[in-house]
C-alpha positions as semicolon CSV with decimal commas, in nm:
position;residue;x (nm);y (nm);z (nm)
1;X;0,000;0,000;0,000
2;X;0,104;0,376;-0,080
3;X;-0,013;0,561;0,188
4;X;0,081;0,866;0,361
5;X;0,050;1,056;0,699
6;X;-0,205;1,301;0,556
7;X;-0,406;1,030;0,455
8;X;-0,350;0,847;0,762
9;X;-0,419;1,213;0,928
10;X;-0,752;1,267;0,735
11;X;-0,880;0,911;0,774
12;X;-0,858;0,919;1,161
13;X;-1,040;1,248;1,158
14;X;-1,338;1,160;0,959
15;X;-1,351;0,804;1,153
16;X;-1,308;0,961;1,493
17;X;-1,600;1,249;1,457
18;X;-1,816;1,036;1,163
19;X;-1,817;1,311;1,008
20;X;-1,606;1,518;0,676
21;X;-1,780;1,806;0,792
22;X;-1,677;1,806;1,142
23;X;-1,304;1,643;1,045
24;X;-1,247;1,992;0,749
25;X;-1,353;2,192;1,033
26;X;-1,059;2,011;1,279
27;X;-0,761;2,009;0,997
28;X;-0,917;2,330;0,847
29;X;-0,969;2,200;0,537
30;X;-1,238;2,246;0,270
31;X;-1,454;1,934;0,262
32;X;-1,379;1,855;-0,076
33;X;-1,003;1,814;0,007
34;X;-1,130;1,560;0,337
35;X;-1,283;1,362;0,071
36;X;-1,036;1,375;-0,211
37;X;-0,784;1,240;0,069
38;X;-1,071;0,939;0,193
39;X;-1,138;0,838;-0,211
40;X;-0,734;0,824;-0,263
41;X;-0,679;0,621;0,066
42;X;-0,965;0,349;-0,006
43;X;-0,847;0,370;-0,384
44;X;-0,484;0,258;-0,232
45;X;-0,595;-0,003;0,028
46;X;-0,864;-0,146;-0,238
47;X;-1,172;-0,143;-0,048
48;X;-1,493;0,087;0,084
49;X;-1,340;0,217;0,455
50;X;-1,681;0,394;0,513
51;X;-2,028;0,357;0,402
52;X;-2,328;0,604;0,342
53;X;-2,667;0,531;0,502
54;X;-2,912;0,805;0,439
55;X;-2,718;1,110;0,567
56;X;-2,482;0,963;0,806
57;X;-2,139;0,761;0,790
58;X;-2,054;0,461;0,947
59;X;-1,733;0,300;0,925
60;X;-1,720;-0,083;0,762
61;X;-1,539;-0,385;0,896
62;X;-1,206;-0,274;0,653
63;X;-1,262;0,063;0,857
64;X;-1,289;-0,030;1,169
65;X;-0,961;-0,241;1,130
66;X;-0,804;0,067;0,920
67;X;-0,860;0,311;1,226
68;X;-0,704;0,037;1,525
69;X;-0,372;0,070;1,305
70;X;-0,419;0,435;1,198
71;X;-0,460;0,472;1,606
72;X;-0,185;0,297;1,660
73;X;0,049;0,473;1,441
74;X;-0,034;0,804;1,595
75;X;0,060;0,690;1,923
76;X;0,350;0,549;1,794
77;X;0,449;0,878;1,635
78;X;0,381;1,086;1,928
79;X;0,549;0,833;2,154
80;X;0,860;0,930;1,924
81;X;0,782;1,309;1,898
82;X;0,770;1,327;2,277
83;X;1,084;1,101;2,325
84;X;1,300;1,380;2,113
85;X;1,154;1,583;2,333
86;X;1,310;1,463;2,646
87;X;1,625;1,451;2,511
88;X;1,582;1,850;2,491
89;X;1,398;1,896;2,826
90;X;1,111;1,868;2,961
91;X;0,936;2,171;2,799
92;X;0,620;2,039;2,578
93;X;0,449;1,714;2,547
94;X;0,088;1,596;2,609
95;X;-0,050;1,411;2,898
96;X;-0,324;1,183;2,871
97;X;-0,509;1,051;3,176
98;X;-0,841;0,882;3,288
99;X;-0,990;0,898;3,636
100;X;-1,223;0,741;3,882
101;X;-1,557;0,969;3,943
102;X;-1,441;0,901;4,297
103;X;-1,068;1,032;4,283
104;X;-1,191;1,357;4,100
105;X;-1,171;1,610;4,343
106;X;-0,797;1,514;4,422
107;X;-0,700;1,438;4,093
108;X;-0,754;1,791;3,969
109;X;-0,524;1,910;4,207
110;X;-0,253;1,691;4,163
111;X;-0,316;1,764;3,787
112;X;-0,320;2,160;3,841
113;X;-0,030;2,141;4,079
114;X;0,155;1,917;3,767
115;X;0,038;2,153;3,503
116;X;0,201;2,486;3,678
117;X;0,521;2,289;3,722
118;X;0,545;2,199;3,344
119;X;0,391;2,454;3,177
120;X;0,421;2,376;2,801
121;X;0,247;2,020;2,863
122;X;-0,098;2,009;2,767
123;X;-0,328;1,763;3,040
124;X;-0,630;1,578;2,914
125;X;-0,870;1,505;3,207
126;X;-1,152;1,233;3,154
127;X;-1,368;1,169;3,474
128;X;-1,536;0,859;3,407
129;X;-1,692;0,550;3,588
130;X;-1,496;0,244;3,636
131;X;-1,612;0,022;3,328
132;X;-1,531;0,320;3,093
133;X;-1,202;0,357;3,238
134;X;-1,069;0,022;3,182
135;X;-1,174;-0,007;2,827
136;X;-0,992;0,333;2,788
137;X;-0,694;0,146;2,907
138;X;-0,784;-0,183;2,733
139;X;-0,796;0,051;2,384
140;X;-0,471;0,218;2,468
141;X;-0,662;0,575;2,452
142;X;-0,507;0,707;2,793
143;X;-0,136;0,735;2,931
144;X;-0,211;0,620;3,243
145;X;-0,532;0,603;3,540
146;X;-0,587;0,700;3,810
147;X;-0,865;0,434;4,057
148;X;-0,964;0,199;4,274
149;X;-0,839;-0,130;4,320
150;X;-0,768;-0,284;4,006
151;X;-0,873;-0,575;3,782
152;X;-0,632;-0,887;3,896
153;X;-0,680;-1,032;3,597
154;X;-0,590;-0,754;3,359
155;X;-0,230;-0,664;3,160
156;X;-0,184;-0,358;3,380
157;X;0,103;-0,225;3,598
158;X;-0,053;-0,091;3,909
159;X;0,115;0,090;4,181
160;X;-0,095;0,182;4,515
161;X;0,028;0,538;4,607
162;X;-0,275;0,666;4,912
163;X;-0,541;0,502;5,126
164;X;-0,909;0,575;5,013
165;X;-1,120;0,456;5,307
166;X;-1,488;0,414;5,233
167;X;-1,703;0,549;5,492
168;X;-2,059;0,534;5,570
169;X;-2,310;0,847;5,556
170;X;-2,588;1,027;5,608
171;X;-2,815;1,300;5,654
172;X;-2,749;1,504;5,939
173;X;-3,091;1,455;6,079
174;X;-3,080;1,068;6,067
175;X;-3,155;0,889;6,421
176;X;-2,838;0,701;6,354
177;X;-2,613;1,013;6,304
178;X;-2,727;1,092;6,694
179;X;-2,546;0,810;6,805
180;X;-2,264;0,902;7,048
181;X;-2,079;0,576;7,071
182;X;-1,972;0,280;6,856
183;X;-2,246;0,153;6,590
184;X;-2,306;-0,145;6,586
185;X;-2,318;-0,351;6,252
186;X;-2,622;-0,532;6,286
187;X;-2,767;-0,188;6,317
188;X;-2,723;-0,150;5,912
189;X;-2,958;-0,416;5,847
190;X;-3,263;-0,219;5,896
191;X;-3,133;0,108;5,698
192;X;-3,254;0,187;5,307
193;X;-2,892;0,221;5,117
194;X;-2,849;0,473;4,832
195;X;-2,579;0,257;4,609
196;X;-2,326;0,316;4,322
197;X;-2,425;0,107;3,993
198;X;-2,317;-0,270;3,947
199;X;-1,951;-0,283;3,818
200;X;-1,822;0,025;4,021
201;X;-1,583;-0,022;4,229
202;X;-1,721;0,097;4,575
203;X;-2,021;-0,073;4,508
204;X;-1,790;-0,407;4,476
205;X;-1,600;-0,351;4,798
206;X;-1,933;-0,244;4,995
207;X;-2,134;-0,591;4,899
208;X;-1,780;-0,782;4,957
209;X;-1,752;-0,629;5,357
210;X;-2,143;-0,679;5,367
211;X;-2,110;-1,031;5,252
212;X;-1,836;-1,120;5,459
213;X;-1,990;-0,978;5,759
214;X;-2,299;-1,181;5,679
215;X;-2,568;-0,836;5,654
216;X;-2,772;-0,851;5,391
217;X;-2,877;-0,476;5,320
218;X;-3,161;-0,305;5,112
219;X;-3,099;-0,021;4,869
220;X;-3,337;0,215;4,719
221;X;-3,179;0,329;4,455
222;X;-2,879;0,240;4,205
223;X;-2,693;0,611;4,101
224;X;-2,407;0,614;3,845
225;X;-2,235;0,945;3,966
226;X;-2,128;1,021;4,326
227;X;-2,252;1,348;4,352
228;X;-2,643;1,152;4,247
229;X;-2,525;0,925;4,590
230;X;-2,453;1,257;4,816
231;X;-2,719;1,459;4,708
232;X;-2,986;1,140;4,796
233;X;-2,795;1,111;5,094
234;X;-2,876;1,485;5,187
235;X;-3,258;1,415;5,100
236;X;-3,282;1,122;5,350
237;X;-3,351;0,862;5,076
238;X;-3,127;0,664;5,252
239;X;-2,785;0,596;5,428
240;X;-2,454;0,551;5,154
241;X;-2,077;0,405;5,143
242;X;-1,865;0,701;4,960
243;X;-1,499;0,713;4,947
244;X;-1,392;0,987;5,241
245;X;-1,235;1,209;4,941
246;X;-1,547;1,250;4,773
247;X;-1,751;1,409;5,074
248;X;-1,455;1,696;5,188
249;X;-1,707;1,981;5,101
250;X;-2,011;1,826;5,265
251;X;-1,853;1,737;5,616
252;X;-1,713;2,139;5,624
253;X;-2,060;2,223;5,554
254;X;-2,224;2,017;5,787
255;X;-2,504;1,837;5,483
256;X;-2,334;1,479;5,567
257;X;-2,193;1,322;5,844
258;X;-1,976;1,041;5,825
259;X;-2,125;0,759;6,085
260;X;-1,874;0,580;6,343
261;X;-1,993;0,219;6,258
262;X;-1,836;-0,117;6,368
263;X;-1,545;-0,226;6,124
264;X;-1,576;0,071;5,923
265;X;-1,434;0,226;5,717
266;X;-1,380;0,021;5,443
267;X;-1,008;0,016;5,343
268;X;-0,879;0,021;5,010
269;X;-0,609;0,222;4,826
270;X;-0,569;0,488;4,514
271;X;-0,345;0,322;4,223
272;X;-0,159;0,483;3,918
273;X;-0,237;0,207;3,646
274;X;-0,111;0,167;3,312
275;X;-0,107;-0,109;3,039
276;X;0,203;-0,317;3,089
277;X;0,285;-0,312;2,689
278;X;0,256;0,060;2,751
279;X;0,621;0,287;2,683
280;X;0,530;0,546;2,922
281;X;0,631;0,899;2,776
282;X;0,896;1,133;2,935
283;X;0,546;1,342;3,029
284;X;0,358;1,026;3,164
285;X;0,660;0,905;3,356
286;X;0,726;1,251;3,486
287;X;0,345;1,255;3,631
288;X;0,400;0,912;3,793
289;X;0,682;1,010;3,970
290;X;0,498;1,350;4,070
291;X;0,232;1,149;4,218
292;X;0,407;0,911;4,394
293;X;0,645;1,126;4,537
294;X;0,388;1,386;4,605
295;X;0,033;1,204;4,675
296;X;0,024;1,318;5,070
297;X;-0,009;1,663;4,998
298;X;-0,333;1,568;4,800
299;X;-0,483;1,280;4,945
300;X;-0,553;1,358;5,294
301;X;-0,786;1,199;5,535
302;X;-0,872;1,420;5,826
303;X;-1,282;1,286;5,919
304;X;-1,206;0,920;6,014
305;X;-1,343;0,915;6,385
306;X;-1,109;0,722;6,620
């Protein structure tokens, strides 16, 4: 095959967005010149890399296969452009990276902290849930992660750098958030549970400790966002397990309160995670080593009663 990059370039736009419209807007080209580059590239490769139904574009099988390698080769040449890079200093590059809804908050510092010290890198932030996140890392679309405990069975290099205790909570006005001393377990049985979806990781851990404990629990309500679990919290729909660094601005503000019950919290840990096929770029490895080296000043957990 002849090809070349601004094929390759023009190809990956138009499969990316689904779009020649929206891909001559990106490369600011006209849209004649998108699709004088898409007829040359299927004319070299020999076969249809998109098809037309009605007024929208959908990628074929020979497409979908064209745009893993067309992928690939763009990481591949940034890997490179960012490698010469290093050799000159730190001074540009391009960080990729994927987070837990639940490490947010911290995450964005760390990130903003990162981003002052290195000031010609550009960060890309995605907040997403836990399922999304690992086929980000299973497509190679991020540098590196930043969540809860990790798949065990997955091709990933993990690397635990804070605690994240999950903690139990509730409305301030709950009978149970009265209670002076020690709460017992058993107590839990009774209470209506606001709960992340299936697949999340807090929702994992909390029906592990429930199960081991032998508590079966009832929830009202299944939310895919932690701010959906605080804000039911607040409305007395029920009690919740959060991670302690999601709730920092509720506790100062007195809507939650973070319940002192038997064996709690939870403990698990924060991990940096990246694919283990995965060359880690001067800017990626520069933010692991930030992180690792700098994760206390970030991660703090101050509400944990004794």
């Amino acid at each position: 095959m002849n090809l070349t990059f601004r094929q390759l370039e023009v190809f990956e736009a138009v499969a990316r967005l689904l779009s020649y419209t929206q891909a001559s807007k990106e490369l600011h080209l006209s849209q004649p010149a998108v699709s004088m580059q898409i007829k040359q590239l299927e004319e070299n490769v020999g076969i249809a890399l998109f098809e037309q139904l009605g007024r929208k574009i959908y990628l074929t099988e020979a497409g979908r296969e064209m745009y893993h390698y067309c992928r690939s080769i763009s990481q591949q040449l940034e890997e490179a452009e960012e490698v010469l890079e290093q050799l000159k200093g730190l001074k540009t590059g391009r960080l990729e990276v994927t987070v837990a809804t639940t490490a947010n908050a911290f995450a964005t510092r760390m990130l903003a902290m990162f981003s002052r010290q290195h000031e010609g890198v550009t960060v890309s932030l995605d907040v997403t849930n836990r399922e999304h996140l690992l086929r980000q890392l299973a497509e190679n679309e991020k540098d590196i992660a930043i969540m809860g405990r990790p798949p065990e069975d997955a091709e990933l290099v993990t690397e635990a750098f804070a605690d994240n205790p999950l903690v139990v909570v509730a409305a301030p006005e709950h009978p149970l958030a009265k209670e002076a001393s020690l709460i017992p377990l058993y107590k839990l049985h009774d209470e209506t549970f606001v709960v992340r979806e299936q697949g999340s990781g807090t929702r994992t851990a909390m029906q592990r400790f429930f199960d081991e404990h032998g508590l079966s629990i009832t929830s009202s309500m299944e939310m895919n966002e932690n701010e959906a679990i605080k804000q039911s919290v607040q409305a007395g729909m029920g009690l919740g397990v959060v991670s302690i660094h999601t709730i920092e601005l509720e506790l100062e503000t007195n809507r939650l309160v973070i319940l002192n019950v038997e064996d709690f919290p939870i403990m698990r840990h924060w991990y940096l995670v990246h694919r283990k096929d995965k060359r880690l770029s001067p800017v990626a490895q520069a933010f692991r080593v930030f992180v690792l080296s700098k994760a206390n000043e970030f991660v703090k957990v101050d509400y944990i009663k004794e």
